[in-house]
C-alpha positions as CSV (number, residue, x, y, z in Angstrom):
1,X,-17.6,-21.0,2.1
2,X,-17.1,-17.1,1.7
3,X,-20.4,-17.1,0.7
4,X,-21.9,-18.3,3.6
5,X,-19.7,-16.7,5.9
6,X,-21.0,-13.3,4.4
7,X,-25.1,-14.4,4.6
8,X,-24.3,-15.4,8.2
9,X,-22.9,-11.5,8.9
10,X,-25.9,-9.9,6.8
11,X,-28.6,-9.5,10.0
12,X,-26.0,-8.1,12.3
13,X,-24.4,-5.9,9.6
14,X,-26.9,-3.5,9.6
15,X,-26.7,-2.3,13.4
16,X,-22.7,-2.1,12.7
17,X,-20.7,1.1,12.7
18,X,-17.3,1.9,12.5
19,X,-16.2,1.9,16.0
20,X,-18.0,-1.5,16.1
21,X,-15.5,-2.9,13.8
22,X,-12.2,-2.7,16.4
23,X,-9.9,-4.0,14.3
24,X,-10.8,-0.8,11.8
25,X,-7.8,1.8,11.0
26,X,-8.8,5.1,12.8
27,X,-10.0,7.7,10.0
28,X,-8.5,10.8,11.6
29,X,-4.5,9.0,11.3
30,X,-4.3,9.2,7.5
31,X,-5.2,13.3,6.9
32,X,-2.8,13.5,10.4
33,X,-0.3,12.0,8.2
34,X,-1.6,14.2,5.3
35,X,-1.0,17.3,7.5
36,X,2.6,15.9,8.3
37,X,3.4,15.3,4.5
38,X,2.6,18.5,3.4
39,X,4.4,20.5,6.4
40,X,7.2,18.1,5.3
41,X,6.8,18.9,2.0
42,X,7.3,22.7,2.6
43,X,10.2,22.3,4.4
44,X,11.6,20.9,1.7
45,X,11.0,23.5,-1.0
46,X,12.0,25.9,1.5
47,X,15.3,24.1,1.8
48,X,15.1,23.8,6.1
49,X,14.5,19.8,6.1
50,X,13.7,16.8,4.5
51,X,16.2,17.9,1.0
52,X,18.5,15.6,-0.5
53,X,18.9,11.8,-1.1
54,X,17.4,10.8,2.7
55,X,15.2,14.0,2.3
56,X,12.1,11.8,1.5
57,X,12.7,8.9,3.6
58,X,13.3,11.2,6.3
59,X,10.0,12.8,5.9
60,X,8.4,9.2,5.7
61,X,9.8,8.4,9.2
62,X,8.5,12.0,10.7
63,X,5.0,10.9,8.9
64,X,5.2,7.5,10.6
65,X,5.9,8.5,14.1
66,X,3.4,11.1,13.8
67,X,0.5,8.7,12.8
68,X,1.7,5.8,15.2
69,X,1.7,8.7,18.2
70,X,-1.9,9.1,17.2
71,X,-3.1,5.9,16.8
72,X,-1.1,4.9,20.1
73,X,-2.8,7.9,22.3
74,X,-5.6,8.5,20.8
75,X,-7.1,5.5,19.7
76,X,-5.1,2.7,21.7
77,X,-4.7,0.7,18.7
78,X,-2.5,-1.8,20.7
79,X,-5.9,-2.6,22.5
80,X,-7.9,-4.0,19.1
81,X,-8.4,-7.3,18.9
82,X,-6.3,-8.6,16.1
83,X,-3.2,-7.7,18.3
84,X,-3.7,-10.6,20.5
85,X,-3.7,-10.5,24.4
86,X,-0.3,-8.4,25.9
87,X,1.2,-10.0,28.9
88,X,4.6,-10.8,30.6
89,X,3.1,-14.2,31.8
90,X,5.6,-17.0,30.7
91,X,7.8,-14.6,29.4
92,X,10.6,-16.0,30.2
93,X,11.0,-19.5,30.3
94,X,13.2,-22.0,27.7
95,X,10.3,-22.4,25.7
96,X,9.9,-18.3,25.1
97,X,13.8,-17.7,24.7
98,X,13.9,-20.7,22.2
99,X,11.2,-19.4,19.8
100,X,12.9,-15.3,20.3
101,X,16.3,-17.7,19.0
102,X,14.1,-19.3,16.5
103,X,13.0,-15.4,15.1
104,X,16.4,-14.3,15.2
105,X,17.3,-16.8,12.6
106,X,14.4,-16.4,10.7
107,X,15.5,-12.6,10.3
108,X,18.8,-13.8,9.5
109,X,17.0,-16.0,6.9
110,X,15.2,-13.5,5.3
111,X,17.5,-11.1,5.3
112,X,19.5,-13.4,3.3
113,X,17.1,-14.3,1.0
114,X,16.2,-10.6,0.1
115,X,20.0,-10.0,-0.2
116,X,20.6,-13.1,-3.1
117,X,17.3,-11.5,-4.8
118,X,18.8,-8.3,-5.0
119,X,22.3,-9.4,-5.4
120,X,21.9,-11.6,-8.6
121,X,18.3,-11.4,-10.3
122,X,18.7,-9.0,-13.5
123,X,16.3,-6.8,-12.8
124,X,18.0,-5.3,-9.5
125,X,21.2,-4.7,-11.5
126,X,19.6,-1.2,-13.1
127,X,21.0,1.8,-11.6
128,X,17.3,2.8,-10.4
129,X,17.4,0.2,-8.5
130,X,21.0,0.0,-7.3
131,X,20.2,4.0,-6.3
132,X,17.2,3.4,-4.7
133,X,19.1,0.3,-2.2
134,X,21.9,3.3,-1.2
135,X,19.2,5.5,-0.1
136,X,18.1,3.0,1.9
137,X,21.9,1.1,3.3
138,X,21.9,4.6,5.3
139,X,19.3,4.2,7.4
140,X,19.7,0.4,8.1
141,X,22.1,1.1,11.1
142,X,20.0,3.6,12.2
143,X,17.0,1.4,11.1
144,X,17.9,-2.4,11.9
145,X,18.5,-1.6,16.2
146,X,15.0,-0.1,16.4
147,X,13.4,-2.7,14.6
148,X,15.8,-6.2,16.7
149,X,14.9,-4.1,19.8
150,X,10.9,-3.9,18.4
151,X,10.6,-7.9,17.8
152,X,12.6,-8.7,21.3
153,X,10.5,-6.2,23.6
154,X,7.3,-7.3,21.9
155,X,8.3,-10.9,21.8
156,X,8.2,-10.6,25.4
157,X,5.1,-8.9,25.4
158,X,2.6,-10.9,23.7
159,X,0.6,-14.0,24.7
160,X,1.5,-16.0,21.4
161,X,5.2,-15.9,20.7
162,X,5.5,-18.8,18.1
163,X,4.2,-16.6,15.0
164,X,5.1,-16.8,11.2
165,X,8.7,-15.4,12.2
166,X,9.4,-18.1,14.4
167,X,8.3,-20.8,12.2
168,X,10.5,-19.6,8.9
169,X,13.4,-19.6,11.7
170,X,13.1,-23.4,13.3
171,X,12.6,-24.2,9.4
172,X,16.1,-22.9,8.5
173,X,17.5,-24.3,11.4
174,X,16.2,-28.1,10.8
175,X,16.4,-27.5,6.9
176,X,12.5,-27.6,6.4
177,X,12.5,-30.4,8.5
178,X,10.1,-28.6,11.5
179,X,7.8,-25.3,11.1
180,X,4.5,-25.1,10.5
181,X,4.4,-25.3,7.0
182,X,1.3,-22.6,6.9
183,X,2.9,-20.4,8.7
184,X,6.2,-20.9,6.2
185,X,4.6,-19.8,3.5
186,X,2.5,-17.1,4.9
187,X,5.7,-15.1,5.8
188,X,7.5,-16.1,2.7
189,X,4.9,-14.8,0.6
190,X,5.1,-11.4,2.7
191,X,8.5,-11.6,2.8
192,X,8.1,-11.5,-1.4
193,X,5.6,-9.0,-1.3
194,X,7.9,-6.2,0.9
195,X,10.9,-7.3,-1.1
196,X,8.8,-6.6,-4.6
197,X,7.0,-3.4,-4.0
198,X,9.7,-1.6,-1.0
199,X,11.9,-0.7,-3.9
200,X,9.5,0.5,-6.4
201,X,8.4,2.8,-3.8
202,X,11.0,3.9,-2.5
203,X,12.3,4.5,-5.8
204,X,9.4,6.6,-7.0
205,X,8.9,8.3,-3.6
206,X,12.9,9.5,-3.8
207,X,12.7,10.7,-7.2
208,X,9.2,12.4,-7.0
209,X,10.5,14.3,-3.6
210,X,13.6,15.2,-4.7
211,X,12.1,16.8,-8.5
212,X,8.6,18.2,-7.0
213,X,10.3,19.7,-3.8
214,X,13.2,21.6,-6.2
215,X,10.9,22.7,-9.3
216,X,9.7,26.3,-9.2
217,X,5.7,26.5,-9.1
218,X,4.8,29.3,-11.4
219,X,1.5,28.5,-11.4
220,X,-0.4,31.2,-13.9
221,X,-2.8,29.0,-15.7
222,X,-5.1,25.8,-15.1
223,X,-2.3,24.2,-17.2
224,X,0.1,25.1,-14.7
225,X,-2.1,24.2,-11.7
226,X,-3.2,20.7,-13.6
227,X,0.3,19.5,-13.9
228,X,1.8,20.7,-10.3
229,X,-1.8,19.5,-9.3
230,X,-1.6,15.7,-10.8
231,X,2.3,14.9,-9.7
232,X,1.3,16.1,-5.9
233,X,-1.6,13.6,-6.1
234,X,1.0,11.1,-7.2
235,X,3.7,12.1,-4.6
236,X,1.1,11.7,-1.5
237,X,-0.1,8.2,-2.9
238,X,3.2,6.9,-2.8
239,X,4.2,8.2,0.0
240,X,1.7,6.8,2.2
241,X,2.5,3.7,0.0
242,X,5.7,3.6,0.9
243,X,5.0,3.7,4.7
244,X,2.8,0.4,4.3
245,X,5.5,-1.6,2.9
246,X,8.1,-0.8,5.5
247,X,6.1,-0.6,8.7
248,X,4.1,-3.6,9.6
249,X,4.6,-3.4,13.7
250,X,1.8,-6.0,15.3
251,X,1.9,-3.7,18.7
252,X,0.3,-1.0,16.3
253,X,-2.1,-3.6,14.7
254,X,-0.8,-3.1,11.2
255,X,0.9,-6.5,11.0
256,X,0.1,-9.1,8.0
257,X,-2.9,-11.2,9.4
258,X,-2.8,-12.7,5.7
259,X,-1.1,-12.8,2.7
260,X,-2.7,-13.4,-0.8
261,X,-2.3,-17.1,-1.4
262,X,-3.7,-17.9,-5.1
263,X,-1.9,-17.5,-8.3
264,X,-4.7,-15.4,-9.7
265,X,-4.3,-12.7,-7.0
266,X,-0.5,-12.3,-7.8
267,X,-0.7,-12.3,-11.4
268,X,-3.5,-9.8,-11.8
269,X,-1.3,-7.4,-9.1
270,X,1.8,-8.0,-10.4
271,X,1.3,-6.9,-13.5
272,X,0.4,-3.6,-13.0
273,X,3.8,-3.0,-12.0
274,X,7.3,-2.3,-13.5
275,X,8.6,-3.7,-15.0
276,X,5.9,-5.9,-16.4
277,X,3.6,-3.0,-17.0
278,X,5.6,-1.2,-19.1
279,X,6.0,-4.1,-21.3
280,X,2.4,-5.4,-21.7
281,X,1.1,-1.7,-22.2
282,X,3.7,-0.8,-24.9
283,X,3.4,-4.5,-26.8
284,X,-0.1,-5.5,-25.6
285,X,-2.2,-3.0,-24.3
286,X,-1.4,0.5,-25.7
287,X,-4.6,2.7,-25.4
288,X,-2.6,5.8,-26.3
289,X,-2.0,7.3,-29.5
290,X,-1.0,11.1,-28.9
291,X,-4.4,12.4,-28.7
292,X,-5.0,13.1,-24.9
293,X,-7.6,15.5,-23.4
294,X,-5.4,18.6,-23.6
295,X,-5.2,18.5,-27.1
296,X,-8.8,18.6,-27.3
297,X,-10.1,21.3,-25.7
298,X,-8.8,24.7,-26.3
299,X,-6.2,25.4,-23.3
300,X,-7.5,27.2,-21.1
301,X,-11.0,27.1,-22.2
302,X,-14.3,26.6,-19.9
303,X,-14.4,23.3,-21.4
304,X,-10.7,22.3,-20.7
305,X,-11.2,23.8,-17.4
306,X,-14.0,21.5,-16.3
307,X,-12.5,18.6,-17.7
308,X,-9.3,18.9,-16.4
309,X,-10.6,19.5,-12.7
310,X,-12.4,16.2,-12.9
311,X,-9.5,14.3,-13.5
312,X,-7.9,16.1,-10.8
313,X,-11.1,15.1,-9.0
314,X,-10.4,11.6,-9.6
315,X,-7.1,11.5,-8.9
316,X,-7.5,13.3,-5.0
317,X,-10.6,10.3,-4.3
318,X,-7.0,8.1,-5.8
319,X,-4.7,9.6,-3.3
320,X,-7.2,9.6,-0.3
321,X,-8.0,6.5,-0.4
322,X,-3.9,5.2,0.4
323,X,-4.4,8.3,2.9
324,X,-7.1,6.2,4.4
325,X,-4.7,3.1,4.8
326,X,-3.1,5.2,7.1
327,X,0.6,3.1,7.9
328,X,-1.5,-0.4,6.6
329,X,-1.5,-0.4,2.6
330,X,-0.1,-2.9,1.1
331,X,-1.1,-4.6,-2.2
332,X,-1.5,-8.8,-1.9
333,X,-2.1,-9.0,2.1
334,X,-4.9,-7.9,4.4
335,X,-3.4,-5.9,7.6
336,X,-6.9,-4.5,9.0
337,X,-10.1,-3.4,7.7
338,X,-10.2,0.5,6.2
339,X,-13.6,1.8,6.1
340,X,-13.4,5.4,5.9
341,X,-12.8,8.4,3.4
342,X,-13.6,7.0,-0.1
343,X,-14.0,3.2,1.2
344,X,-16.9,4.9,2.9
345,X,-18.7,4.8,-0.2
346,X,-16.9,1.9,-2.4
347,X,-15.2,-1.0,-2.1
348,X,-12.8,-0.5,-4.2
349,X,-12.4,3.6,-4.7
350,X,-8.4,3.9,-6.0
351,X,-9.6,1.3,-8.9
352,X,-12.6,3.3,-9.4
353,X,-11.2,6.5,-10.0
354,X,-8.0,5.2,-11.4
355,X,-9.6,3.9,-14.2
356,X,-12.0,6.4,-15.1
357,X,-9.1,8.9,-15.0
358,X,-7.4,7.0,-18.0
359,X,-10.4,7.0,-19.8
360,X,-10.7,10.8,-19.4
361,X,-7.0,11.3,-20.0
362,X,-6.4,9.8,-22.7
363,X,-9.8,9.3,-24.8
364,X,-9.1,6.1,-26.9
365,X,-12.2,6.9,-29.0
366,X,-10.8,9.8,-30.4
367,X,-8.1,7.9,-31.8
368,X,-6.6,9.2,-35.2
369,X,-8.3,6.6,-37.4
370,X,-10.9,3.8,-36.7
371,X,-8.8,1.1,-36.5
372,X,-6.4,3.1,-33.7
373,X,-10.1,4.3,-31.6
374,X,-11.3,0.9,-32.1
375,X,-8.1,-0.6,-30.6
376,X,-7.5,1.5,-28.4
377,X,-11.2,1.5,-26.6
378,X,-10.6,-2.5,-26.5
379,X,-7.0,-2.2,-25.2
380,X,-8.2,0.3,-22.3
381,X,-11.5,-2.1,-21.5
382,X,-8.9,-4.7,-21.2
383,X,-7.2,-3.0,-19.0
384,X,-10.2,-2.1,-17.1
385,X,-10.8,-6.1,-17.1
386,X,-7.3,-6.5,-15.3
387,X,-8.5,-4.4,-12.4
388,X,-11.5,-5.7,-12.3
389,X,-10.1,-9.1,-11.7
390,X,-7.4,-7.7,-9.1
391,X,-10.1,-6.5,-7.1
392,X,-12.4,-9.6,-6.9
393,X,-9.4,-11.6,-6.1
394,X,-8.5,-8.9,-3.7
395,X,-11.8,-9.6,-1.7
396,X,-11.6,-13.3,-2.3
397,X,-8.8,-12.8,-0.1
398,X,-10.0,-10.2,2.6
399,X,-13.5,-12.3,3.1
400,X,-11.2,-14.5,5.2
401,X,-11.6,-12.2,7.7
402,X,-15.0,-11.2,9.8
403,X,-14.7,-7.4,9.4
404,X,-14.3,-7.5,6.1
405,X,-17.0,-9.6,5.8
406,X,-19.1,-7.3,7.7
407,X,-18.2,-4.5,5.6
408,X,-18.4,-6.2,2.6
409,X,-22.4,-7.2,3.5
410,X,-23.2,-3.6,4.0
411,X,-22.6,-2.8,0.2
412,X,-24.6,-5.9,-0.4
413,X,-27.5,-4.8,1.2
414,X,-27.4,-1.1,-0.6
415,X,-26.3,0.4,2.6
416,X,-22.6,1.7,1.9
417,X,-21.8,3.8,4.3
418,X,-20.7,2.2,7.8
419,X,-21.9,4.8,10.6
C-alpha cells in the first residue's frame, strides 16, 4: 500500500521544494541551536554558566527556547498543517473540561508507569542511572508547572481535544474498558520510547558536558585536535538528542504524529543501545582487535593527517544531521519531515557516515591474523546489516505519512536534493 502511495506522489514530486512541504522542520533552527550550544559551551569552560550537575541541562533548556523562539517568529511553525486548526470555539463546554480531566489522569498514569519502571526493573538500579534521575528530580518542580500549564492552555486551544493523552486517561479511569484502543497504544509506545532513550541521553549529555567543558585543550598536534575534535562531535549529537526526547510540544509541531508499531523496527533500534549494545558487540559482534587507524599510520604523518580528518569528516555530516532535527529527533516515531543539511543529499546520512567511520576507525581487515580480519570484516558487515535493517524499517514507518512520501520519491527518481 506504501508502494502505491509513493507512485501516486512521483508526478508531483518533481515540482516540490522545501517550503512546499509545510510540515518540514525549518533548516536555519538547528545551526541557531548550534550557535547556542557552542556559546553555551564556552560559558562553561570559562566557568560563567551552564557548570555543574544542571550545567548541561541548563544549557539544553537555553538551546530549546532559543530554537522554539525561532521557529515561533520566524517561521510560524504553529501555522503548519500537522498542528491542526487553533480555536477557542467549544472550548469550554462539559465535553472539553471532561477530556482536559481525562488528560490529567492519563499524566497521572504515565507518570506512574515510568516511576514502577524506574523504581523496580534492574537495570535502573545502576548508579548511572540513579545519578542521571537526580539531575533531572531538580528541574521537575521547575519543569512539571510549565509543562500542566502547556497541555491546559493548548487543550483549550486546539480544534481536536480528544488526542492520544486523553484516550490513555478515560482507559485508566474505566480499567481499559473505554479509549480508543489505537490511540492507547500509540501513546504507550511513545510513552516507552521517552522513558527508554531520556535517560541514556541525559546520562551521556551530563557526563560529556561536565568532562569536555573542564578538560584543558592543549591542542599541539592533529592527535590532539582529532580527539578534542571527535568527543565535540559526540557532545553536539547528543545534545540536540536530548532536546528531542524531552520536548515534543504540538503548538511547535514537533509532537509524535506516529510511533513505530512493528516488532522489527524496535528490535533493530533497540539494540544499538545500552545496555544491549555492549553485550552483543563484546559476545557477538566484536570487530575490534587493538589495531585501529592510529596505529597505522605514523602519528602525525601526511597520511595519518588525511585519514584522520575524514573520519572527522564523517563524524560532523553525523552530528549535523541531529542538528538538522532541530527540537524533533527521536528514534522509533516520526514527528515531521527533515529535509535539509545532510538529508538534503540522503535518506539516511547519520547511518551513512556512522558506519563508514567504523570501518575507517577501526580497520577489521588489518586484523592480527586471518582468522581475527576475516572475523572481524564479517562481524562489522553484520553490523552494517543491523543498520541497514533499522533504516528500512525506519521508512516503512515514515511512508505513513505524505511528506515523507514526497521526499522519499525524489530520491527515487535520481533527484535528491528538494529545492
Amino acid at each position: 500500500m506504501a508502494d502505491a502511495l509513493v507512485r501516486r506522489q512521483v508526478a508531483a514530486a518533481d515540482a516540490v521544494s522545501e517550503r512546499d512541504i509545510r510540515n518540514a522542520q525549518p533548516a536555519l533552527t538547528g545551526y541557531v541551536g548550534l550557535l547556542t550550544l557552542i556559546s553555551c559551551f564556552i560559558l562553561a569552560r570559562g566557568e560563567h554558566a551552564f557548570t555543574g550537575r544542571d550545567g548541561y541541562l541548563m544549557a539544553c533548556a537555553v538551546i530549546f527556547f532559543v530554537m522554539a523562539l525561532c521557529d515561533g517568529l520566524l517561521f510560524r511553525v504553529y501555522r503548519q498543517p500537522d498542528v491542526g486548526p487553533l480555536t477557542c470555539a467549544n472550548a469550554f463546554t462539559r465535553r472539553s473540561f471532561a477530556l482536559l480531566a481525562y488528560k490529567g489522569a492519563g499524566l497521572a498514569g504515565s507518570a506512574l508507569i515510568l516511576w514502577g519502571a524506574y523504581s523496580f526493573l534492574p537495570l535502573y538500579a545502576d548508579t548511572w542511572y540513579r545519578t542521571t534521575f537526580a539531575a533531572l528530580l531538580v528541574w521537575l518542580p521547575a519543569a512539571a508547572p510549565v509543562v500542566l500549564l502547556y497541555i491546559v492552555v493548548f487543550h483549550f486551544l486546539a480544534e481536536d481535544r480528544d488526542d492520544g493523552l486523553a484516550a490513555f486517561g478515560r482507559a485508566c479511569l474505566t480499567f481499559g474498558a473505554q479509549g480508543d484502543p489505537a490511540k492507547v497504544r500509540d501513546h504507550m509506545l511513545g510513552l516507552a520510547i521517552k522513558g527508554f532513550f531520556v535517560p541514556i541521553m541525559v546520562g551521556f549529555g551530563i557526563g560529556d558536558w561536565n568532562r569536555l567543558s573542564a578538560t584543558p585543550f592543549s591542542i599541539t598536534d592533529f592527535r590532539g585536535f582529532y580527539e578534542i575534535g571527535y568527543q565535540l562531535l559526540l557532545l553536539v549529537d547528543v545534545c540536540f538528542g536530548t532536546i528531542g526526547y524531552l520536548c515534543g510540544f504540538r503548538l511547535l509541531n514537533a509532537h509524535v504524529r506516529f510511533p513505530e508499531r512493528t516488532p522489527g523496527g524496535w528490535l533493530f533500534c533497540i539494540i544499538c543501545y545500552v545496555p544491549f549494545w555492549q553485550l552483543i558487540n563484546r559476545n557477538y559482534l566484536s570487530y575490534s582487535d587493538g589495531i585501529v587507524w592510529g596505529t597505522v599510520f605514523a602519528e602525525n604523518s601526511v597520511h595519518y593527517v588525511i585519514w584522520g580528518s575524514a573520519i572527522l569528516l564523517l563524524m560532523t555530516v553525523y552530528a549535523l544531521s541531529t542538528v538538522s532535527f532541530g527540537y524533533r529527533f527521536s528514534n522509533l516515531t516520526y514527528r515531521g519531515l527533515v529535509c535539509s543539511g545532510p538529508y538534503r543529499f540522503a535518506r539516511h546520512p547519520a547511518y551513512l557516515s556512522k558506519n563508514l567511520s567504523y570501518w575507517m576507525i577501526e580497520i577489521p581487515v588489518l586484523g592480527t591474523s586471518l582468522g581475527s580480519a576475516v572475523g572481524g570484516t564479517l562481524a562489522l558487515l553484520l553490523v552494517n546489516g543491523i543498520y541497514y535493517m533499522r533504516a528500512r524499517y525506519e521508512e516503512r514507518c515514515c511512508l505513513q505519512h505524505e511528506d515523507y512520501r514526497i521526499y522519499h520519491a525524489r530520491f527515487d527518481r535520481g533527484a535528491p536534493t528538494l529545492g
